[in-house]
N, CA and C of each residue as an Amber inpcrd file, in Angstrom:
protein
   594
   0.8350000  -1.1440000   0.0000000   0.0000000   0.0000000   0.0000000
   0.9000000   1.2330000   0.0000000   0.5630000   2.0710000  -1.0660000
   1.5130000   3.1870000  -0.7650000   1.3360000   4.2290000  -0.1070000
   1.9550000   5.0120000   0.5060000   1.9380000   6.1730000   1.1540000
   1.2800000   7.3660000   1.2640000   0.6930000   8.2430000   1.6000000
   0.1560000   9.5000000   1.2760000   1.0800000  10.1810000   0.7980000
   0.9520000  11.0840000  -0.3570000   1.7690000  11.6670000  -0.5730000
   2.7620000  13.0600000   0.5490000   1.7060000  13.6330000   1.6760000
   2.6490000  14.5520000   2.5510000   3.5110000  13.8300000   3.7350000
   3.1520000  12.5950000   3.6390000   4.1270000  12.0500000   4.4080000
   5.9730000  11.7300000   4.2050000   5.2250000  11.2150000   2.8990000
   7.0340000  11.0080000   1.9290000   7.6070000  12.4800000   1.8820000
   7.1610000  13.1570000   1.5850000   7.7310000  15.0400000   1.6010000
   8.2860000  14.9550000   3.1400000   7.6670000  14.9630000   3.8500000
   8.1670000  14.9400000   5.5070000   9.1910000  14.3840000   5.6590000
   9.7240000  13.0100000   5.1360000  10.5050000  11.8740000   5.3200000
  11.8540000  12.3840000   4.1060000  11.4250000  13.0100000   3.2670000
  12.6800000  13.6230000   1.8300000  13.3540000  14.9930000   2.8110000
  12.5580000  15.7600000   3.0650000  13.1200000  16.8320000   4.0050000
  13.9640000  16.6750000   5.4880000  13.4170000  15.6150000   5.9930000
  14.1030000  14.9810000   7.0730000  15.7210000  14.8220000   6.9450000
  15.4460000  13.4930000   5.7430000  16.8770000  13.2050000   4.8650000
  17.0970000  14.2080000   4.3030000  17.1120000  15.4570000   4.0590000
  17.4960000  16.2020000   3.4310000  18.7150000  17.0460000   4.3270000
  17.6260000  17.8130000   5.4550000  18.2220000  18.5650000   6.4290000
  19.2490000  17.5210000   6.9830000  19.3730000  16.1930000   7.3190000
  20.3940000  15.3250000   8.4940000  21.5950000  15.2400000   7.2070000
  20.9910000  15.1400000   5.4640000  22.1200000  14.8610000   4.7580000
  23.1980000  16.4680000   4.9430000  22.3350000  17.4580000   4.9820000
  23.0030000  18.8420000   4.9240000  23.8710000  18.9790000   6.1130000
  23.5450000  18.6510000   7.2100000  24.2530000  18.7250000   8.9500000
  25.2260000  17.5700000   8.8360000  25.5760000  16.6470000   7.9530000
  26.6000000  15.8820000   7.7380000  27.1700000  16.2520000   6.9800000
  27.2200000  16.9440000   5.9270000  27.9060000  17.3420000   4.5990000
  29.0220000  19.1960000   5.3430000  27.8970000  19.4560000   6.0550000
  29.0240000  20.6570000   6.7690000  29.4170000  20.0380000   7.9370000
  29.4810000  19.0570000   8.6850000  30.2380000  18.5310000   9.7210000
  31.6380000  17.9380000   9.1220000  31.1670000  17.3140000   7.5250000
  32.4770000  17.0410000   6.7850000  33.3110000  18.3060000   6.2760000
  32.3140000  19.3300000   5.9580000  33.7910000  20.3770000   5.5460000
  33.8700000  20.7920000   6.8850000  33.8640000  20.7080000   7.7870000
  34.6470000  21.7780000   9.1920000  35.1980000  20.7910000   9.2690000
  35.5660000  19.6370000   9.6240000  36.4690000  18.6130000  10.0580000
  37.7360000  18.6780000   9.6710000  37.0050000  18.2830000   7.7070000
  38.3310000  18.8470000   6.1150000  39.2180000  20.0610000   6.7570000
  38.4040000  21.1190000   6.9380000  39.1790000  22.4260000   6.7730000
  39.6400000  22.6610000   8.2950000  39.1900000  21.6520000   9.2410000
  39.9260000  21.7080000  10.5990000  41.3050000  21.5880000  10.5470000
  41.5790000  19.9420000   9.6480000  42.4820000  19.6320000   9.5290000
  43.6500000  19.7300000   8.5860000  42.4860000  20.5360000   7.6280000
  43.5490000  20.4360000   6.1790000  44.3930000  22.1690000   6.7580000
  43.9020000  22.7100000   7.8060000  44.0750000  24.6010000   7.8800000
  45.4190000  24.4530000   9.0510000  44.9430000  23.4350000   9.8910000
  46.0880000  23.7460000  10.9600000  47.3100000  23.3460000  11.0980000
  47.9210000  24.2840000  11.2850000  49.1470000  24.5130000  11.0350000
  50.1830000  23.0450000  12.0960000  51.1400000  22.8150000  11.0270000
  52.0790000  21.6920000  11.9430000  52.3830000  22.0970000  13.3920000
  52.6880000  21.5470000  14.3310000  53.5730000  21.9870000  15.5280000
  54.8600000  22.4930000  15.2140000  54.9560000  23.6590000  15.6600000
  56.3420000  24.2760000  15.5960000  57.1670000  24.8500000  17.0750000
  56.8050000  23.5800000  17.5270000  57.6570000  24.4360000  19.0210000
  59.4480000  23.3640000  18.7360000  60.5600000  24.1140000  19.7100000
  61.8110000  23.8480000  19.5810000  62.2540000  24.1150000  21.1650000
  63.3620000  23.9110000  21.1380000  64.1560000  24.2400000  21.9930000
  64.2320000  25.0550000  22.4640000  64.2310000  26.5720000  21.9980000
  63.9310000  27.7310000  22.7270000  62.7740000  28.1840000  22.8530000
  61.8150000  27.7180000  22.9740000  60.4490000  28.5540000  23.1170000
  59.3230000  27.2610000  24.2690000  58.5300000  27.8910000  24.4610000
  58.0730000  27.5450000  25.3450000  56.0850000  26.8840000  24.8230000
  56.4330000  25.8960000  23.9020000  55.4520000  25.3810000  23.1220000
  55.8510000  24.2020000  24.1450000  54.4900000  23.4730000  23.8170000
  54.2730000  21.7430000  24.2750000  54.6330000  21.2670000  22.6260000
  55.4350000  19.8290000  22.9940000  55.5610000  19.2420000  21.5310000
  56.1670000  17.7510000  22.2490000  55.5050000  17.1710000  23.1800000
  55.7440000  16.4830000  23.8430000  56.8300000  15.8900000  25.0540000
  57.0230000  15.0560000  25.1860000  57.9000000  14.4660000  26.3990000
  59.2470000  15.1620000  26.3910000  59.6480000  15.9770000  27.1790000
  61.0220000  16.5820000  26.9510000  62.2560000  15.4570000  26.9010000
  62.4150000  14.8920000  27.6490000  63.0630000  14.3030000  28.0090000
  63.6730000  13.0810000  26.8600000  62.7560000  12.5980000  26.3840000
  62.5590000  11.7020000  24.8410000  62.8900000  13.0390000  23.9790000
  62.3400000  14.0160000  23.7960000  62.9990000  15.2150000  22.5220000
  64.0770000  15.6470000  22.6060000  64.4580000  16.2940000  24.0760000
  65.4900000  16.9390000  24.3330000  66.5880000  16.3930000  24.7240000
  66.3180000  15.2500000  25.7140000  67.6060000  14.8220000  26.5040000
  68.2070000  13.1670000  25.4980000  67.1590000  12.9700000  24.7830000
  67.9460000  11.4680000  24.0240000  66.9380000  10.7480000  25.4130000
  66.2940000  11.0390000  26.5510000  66.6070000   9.7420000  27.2500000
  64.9870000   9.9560000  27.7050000  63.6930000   9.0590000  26.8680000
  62.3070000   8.4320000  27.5400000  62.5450000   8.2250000  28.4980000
  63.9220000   7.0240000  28.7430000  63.3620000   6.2180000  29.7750000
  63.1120000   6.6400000  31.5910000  63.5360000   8.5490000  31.2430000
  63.3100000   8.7190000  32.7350000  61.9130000   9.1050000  33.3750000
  60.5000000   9.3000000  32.4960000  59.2020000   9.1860000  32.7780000
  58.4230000   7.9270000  31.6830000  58.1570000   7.6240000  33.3470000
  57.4790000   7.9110000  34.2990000  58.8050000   6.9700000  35.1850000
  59.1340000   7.9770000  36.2270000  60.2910000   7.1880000  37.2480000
  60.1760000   6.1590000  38.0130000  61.3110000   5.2960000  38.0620000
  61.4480000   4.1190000  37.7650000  60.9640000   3.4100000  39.5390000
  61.0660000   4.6440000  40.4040000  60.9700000   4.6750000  41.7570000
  60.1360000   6.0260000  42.5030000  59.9330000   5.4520000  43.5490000
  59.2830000   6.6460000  43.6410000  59.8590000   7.1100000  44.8780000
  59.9610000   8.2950000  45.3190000  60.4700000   9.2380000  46.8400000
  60.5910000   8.3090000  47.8810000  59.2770000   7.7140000  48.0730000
  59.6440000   6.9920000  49.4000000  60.1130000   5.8690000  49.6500000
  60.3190000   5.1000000  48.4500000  60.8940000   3.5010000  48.2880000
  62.4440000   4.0780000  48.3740000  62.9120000   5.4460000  47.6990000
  64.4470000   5.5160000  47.5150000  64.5510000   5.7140000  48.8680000
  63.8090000   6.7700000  49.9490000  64.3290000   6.8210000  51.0960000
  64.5270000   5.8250000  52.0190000  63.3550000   4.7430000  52.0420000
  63.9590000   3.6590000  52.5300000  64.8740000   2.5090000  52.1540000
  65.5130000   3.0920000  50.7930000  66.6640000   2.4030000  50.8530000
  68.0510000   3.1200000  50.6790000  67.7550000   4.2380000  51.3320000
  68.5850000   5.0390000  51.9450000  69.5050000   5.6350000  50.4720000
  69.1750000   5.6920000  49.5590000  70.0650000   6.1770000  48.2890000
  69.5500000   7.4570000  48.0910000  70.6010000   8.2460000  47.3850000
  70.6400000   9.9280000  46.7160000  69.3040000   9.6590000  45.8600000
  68.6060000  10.7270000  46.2700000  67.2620000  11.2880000  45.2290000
  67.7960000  12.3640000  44.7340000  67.6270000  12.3980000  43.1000000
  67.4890000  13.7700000  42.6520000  65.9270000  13.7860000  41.7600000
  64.9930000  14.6520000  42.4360000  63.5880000  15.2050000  42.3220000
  64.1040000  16.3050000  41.6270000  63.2350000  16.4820000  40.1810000
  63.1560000  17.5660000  39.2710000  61.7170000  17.5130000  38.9350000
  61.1090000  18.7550000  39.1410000  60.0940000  19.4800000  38.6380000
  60.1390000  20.1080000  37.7730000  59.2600000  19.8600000  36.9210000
  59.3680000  19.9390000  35.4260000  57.9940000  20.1890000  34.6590000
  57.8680000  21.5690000  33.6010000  56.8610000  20.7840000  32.6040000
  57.5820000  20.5470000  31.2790000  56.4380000  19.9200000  30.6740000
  56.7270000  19.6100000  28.9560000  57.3720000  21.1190000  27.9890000
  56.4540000  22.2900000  28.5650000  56.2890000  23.3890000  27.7150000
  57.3090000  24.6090000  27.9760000  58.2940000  24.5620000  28.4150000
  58.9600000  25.2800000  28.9770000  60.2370000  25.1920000  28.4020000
  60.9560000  26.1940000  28.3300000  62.1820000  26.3890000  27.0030000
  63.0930000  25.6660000  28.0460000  63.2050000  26.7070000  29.3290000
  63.9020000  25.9100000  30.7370000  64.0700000  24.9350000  30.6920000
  63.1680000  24.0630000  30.9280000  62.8400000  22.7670000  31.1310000
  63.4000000  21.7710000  30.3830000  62.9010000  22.3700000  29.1080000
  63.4660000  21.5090000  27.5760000  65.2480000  21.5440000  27.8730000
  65.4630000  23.1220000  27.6230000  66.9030000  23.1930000  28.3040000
  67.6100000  21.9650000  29.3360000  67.4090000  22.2970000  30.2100000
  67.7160000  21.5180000  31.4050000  67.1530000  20.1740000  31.6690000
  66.8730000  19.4260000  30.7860000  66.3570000  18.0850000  30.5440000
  67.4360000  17.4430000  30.2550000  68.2990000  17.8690000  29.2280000
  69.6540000  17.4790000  28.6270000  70.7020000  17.1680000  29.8660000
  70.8660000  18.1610000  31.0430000  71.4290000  18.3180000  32.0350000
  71.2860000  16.8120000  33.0260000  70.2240000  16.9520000  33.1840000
  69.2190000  16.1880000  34.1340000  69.8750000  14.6230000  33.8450000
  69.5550000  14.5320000  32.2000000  70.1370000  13.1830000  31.7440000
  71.5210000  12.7990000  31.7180000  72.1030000  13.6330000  31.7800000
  73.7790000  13.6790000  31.7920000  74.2180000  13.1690000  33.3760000
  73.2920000  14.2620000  34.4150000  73.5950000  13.5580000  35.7620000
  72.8820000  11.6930000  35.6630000  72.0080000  11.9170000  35.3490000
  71.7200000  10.1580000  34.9490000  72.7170000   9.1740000  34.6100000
  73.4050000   9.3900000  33.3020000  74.6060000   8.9960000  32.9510000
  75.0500000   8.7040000  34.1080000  75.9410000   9.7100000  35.1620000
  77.1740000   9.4200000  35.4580000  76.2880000   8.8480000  36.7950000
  75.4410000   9.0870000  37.6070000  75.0730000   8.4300000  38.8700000
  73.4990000   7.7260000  39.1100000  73.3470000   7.2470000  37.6100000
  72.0200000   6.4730000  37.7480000  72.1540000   5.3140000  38.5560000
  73.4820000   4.5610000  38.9580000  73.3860000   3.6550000  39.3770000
  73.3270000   4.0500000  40.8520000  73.5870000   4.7940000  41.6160000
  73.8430000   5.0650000  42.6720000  73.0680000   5.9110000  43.3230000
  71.9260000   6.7410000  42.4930000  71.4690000   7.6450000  43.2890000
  69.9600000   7.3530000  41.9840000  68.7740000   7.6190000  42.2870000
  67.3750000   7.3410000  42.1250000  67.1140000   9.1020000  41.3720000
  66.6390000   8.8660000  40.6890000  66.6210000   9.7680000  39.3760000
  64.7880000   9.7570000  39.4000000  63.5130000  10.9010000  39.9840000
  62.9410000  11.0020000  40.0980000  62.0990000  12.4060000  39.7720000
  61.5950000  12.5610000  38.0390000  61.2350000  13.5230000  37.7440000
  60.0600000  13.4380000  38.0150000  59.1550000  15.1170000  38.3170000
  57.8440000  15.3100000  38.4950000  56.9790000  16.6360000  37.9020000
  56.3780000  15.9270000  37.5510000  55.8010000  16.9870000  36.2370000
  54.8780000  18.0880000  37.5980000  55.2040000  19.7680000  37.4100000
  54.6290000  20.6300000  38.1060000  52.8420000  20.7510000  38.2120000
  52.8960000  20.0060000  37.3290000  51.2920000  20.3970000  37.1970000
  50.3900000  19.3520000  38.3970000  50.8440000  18.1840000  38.1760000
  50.2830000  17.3620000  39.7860000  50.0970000  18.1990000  41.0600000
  51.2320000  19.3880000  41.0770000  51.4230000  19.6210000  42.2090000
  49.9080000  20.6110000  42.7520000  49.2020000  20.1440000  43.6270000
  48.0750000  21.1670000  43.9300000  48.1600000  22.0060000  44.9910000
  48.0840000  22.9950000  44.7250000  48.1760000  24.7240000  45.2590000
  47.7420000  24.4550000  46.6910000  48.2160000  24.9400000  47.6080000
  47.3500000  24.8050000  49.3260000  47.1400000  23.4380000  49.8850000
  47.7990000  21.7800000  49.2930000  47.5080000  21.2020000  49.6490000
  49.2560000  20.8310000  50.3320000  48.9230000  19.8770000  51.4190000
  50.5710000  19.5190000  52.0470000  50.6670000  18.4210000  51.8790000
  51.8920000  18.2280000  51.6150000  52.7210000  16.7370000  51.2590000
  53.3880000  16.2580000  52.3640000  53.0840000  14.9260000  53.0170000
  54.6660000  14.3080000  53.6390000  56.1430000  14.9750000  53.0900000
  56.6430000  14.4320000  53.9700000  58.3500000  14.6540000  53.1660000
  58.5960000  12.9050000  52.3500000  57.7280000  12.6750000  52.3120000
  58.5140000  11.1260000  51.8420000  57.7190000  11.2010000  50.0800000
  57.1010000  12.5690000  49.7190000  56.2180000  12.7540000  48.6610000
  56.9850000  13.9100000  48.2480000  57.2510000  13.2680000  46.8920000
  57.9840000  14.5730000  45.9880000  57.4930000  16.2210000  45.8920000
  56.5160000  16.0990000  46.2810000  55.3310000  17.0540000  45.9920000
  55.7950000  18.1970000  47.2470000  56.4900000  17.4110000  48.2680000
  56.7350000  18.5210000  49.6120000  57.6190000  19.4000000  49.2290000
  58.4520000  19.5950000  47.9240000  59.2880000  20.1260000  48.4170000
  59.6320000  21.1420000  46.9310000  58.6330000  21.3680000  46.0410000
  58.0620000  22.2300000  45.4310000  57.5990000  23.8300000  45.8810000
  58.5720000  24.7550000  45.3210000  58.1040000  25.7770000  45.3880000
  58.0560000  26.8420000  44.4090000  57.3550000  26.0580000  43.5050000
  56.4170000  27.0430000  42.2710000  57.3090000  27.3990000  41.4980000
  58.2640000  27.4140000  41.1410000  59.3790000  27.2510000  40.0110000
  59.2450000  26.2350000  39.0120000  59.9240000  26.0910000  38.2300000
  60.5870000  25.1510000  37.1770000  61.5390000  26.1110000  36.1330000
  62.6120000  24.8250000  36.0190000  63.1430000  23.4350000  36.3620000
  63.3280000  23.7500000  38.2010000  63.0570000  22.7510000  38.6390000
  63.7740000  23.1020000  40.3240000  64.0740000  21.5900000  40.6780000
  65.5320000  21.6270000  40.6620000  66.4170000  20.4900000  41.3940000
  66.2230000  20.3980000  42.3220000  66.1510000  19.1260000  43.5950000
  65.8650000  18.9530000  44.9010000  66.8730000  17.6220000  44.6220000
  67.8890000  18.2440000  45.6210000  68.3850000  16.5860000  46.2620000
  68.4240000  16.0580000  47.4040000  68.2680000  14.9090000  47.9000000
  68.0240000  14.4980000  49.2260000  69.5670000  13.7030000  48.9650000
  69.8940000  13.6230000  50.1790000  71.2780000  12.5250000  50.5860000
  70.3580000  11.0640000  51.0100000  71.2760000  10.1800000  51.3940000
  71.0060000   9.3190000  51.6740000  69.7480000   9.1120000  52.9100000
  70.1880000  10.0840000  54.1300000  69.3680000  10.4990000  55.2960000
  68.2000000  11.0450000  54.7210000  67.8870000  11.1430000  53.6690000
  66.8480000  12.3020000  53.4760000  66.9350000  13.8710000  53.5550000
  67.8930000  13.9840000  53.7700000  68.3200000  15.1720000  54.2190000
  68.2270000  16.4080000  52.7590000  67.8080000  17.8260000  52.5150000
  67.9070000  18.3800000  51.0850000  69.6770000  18.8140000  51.1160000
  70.6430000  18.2880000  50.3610000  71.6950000  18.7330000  50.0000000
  71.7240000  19.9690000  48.5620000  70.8990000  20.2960000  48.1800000
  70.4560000  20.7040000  46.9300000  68.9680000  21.1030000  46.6800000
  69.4670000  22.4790000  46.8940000  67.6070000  23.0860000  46.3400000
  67.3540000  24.3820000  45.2670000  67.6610000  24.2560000  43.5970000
  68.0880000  25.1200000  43.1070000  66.6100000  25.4570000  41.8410000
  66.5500000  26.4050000  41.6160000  65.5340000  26.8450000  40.6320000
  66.0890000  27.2770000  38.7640000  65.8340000  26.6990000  38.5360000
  66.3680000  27.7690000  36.9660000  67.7900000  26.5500000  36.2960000
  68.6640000  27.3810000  34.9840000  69.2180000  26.9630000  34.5610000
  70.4480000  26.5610000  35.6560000  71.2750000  25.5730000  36.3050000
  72.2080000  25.1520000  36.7000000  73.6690000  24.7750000  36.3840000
  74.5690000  24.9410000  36.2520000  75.5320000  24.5760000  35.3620000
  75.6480000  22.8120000  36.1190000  75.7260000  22.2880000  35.2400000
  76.1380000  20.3870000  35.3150000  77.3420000  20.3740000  36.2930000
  78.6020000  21.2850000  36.4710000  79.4730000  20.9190000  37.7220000
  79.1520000  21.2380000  38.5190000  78.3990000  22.3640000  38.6270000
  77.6680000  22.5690000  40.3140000  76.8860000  21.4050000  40.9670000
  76.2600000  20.8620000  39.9450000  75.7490000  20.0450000  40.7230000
  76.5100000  18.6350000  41.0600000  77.6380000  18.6030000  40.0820000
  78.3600000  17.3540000  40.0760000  79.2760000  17.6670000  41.1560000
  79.5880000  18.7040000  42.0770000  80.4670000  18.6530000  42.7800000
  79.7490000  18.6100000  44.3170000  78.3170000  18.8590000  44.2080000
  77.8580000  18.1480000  45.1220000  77.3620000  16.7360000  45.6570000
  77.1750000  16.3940000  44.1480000  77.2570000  14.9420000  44.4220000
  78.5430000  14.3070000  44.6340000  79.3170000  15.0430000  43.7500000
  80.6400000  14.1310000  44.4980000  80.9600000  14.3800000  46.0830000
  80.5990000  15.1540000  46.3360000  80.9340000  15.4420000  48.3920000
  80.0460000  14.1660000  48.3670000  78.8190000  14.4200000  48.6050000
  77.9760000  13.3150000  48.6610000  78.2140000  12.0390000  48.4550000
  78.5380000  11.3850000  47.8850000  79.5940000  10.1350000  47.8170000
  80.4230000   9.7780000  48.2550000  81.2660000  10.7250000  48.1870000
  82.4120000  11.2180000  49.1350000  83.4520000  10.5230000  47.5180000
  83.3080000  11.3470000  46.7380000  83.6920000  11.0970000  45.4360000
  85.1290000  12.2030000  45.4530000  86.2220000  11.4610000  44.9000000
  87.6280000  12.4310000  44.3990000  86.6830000  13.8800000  43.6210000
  87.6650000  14.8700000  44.2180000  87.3640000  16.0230000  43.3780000
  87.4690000  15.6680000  41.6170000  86.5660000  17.0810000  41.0020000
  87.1490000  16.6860000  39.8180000  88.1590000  16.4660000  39.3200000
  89.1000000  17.8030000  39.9410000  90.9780000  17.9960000  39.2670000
  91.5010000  17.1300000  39.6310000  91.0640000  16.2020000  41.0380000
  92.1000000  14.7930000  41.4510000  91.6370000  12.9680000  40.6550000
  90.0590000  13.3090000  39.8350000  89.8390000  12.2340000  38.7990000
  90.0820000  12.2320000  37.4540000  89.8000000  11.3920000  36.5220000
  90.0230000  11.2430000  35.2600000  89.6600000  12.0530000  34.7740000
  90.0530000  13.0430000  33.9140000  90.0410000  14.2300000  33.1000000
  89.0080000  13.4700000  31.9480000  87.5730000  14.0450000  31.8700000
  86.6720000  13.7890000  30.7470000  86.8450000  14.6630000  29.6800000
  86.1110000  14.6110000  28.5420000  86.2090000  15.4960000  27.5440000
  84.8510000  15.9700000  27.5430000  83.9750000  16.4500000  26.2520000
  82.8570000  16.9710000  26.5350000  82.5370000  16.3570000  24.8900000
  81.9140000  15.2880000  24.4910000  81.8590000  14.8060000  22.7330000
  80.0500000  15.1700000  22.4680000  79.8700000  15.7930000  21.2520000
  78.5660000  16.6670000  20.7300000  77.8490000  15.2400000  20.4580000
  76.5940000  14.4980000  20.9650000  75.8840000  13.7270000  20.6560000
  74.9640000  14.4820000  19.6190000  74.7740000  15.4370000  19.5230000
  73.2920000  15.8550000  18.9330000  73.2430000  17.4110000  19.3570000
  72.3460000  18.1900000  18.6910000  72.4050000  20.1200000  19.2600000
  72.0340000  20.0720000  20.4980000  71.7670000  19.4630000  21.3490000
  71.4740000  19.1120000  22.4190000  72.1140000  18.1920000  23.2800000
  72.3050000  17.2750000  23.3010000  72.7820000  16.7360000  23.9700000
  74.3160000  16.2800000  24.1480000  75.1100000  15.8090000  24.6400000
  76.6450000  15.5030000  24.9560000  76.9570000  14.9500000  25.7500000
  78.0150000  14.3600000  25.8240000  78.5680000  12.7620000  26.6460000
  79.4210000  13.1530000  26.8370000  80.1930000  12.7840000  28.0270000
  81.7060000  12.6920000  28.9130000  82.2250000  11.4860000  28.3920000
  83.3810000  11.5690000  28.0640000  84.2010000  10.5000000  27.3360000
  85.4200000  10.8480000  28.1750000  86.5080000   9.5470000  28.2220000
  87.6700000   9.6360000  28.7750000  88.8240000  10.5670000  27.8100000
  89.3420000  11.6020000  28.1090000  90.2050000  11.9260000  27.1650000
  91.5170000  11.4320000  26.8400000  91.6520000  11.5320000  25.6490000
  93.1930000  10.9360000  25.1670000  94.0920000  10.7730000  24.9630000
């Protein structure tokens, strides 16, 4: 039996209008994607363009850390806690740094980065929670000694021997001028390795 004819009109307009609200959901999508522009953040600027640490430093494997604050304190080893974001020229900067101290004392001391943004405003942390010892900066180095104790509490760009000459007290490591003379070899615009010199 066929239809009345104002019903099928009702049912063509229906499909008409849902075909039209799909046909411009396809060009805004098209021209969402075909318009926006690549990511262009780098090294000096302060764009997100993912994991610093994987871009900048050569080294993923230090997030998500491998330990956390209070397992290193009870096993009594050097924490170095860095607060950090993704988007930050700093950061990106001093990621390279970060990994270099990795290099030379990953085995010996617990390498524990923490992204700033976890950290919530007015709330308090234990000391055995990375989170205590944040104060609204980035990059900001925190080192604990073995005791727990902060040997190291610095904000901003750092030079790599400052901090290496506190870890060497900390160890109770030969000065630099009384150990093996390293060199400084270019891995990448970013990054660089200590090699024995020759």
């Amino acid at each position: 039996m066929a239809r009345p004819a104002p019903q099928r009109s009702a049912i063509r307009q229906t499909i008409r209008r849902w075909s039209q609200r799909l046909l411009a959901g396809v060009i805004c999508c098209w021209l969402m994607l075909g318009l926006a522009a690549p990511a262009q953040a780098s090294l000096q600027d302060d764009r997100f363009d993912g994991n610093i640490f994987a871009l900048y430093a050569g080294n993923g494997s230090l997030v998500p850390p491998k330990v956390t604050l209070a397992s290193s304190l009870e096993n009594h080893k050097v924490a170095l806690v860095l607060f950090y974001v993704d988007d930050s020229s700093d950061c990106k900067q001093f990621s390279s740094t970060y990994s270099q101290l990795q290099a030379g004392y990953g085995r010996a001391a617990d390498f524990i980065p923490v992204h700033a943004d976890t950290v919530v405003p007015g709330e308090t942390y234990p000391s055995n929670d990375p989170r205590h010892y944040y104060r609204g900066q980035v990059p900001q180095l925190v080192i604990l000694d073995q005791q727990g104790k902060v040997i190291w509490d610095e904000m901003g760009q750092t030079p790599i021997n400052d901090i290496d000459d506190r870890l060497r007290q900390t160890f109770d490591l030969l000065p630099r001028a009384e150990s093996e003379t390293l060199q400084r070899r270019s891995v990448n615009e970013v990054n660089v390795e200590l090699t024995p010199q020759s």
